[in-house]
N, C-alpha and C positions, 0 to 999 in steps of 0.2 A: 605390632600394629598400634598398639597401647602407647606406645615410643611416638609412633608417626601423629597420631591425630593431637597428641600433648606438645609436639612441637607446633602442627601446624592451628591449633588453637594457640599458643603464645605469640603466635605470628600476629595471628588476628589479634588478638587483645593489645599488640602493640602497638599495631596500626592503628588501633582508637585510640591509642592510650599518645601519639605521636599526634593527632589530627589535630589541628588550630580552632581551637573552640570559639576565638572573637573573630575569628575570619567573616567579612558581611554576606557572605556567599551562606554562610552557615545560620548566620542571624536571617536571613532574609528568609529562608529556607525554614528555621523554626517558629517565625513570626505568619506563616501562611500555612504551617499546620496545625498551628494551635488560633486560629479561626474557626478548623472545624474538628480540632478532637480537643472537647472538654474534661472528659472522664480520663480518669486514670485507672483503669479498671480492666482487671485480664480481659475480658470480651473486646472492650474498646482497644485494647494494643491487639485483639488477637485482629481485629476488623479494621486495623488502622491502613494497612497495605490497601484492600479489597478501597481504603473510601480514598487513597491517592491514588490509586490504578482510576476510579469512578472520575475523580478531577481529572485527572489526564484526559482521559475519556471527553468530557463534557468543553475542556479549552480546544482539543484537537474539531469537535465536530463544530463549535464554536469557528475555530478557523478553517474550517470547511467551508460553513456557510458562507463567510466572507471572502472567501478566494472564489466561492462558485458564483458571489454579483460581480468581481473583479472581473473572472473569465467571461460573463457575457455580457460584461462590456468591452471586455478587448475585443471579442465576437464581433460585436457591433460595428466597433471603430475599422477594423479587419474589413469588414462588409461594405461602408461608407468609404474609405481606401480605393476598396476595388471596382466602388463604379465613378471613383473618383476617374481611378485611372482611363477605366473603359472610355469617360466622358473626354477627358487628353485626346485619347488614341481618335477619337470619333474627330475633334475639332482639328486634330493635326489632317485627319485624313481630308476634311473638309479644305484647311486650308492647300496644302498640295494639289485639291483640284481647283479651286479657285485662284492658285498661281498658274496652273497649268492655261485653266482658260485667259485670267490675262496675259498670257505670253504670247499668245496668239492675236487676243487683241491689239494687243503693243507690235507684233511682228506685219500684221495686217496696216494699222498705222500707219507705220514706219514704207511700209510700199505704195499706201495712199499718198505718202508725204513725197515720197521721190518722183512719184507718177503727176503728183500737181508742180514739181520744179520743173520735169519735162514740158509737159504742158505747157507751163508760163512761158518758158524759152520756147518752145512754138507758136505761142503766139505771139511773142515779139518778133520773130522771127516774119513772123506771117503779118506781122503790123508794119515792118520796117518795109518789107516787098510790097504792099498796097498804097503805100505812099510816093 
């Protein structure tokens, strides 16, 4: 057992001992905990986890709030959409009845207009015989 945990401790110490210290992933990473861990001091490493679990904590409800004005205004825009549409479906409906009725008017017309050609040729016809 003594065997195992000695290997898999040199394991570990290699993989720090392998990790790229200038990497900017690493610097950026050390440059925003040491904003807020100034002490070097066993209490403060032993509290250093608990106060990056706290940030975490504080960016995530951070982006909470911000995604919960995001969602209700997509809410909104959602809402404005749907009586966008409803107001569509109303105008179309309107218009389909107002083609409908002028089709009838136009259909109506159209037999006034054959019925006054009639007409006119009867009364030529009726003018030509009284002379």
């Amino acid at each position: 057992m003594a065997t195992t945990m000695s290997v898999t401790l040199q394991k570990k110490i290699q993989s720090v001992l392998e990790m790229k210290m200038d990497a900017p992933e690493i610097s950026v990473a050390l440059q925003n905990i040491s904003s807020f861990y100034q002490d070097n001091t066993p209490s403060a490493r032993k509290n250093l986890r608990g106060e990056i679990e706290k940030k975490g904590l504080m960016i995530n409800s951070d982006f909470l709030s911000a995604f919960r004005q995001v969602q209700h205004q997509l809410d909104d825009l959602q809402k404005d959409v749907e009586d966008m549409r409803k107001s569509c479906n109303d105008m179309n409906n309107k218009l389909d009845e107002a083609k409908s009725m002028s089709g009838n008017l136009l259909s109506e017309a159209s037999k006034l207009r054959d019925e006054k050609k009639k007409n006119e040729a009867h009364q030529v016809t009726v003018n030509n015989f009284l002379r």
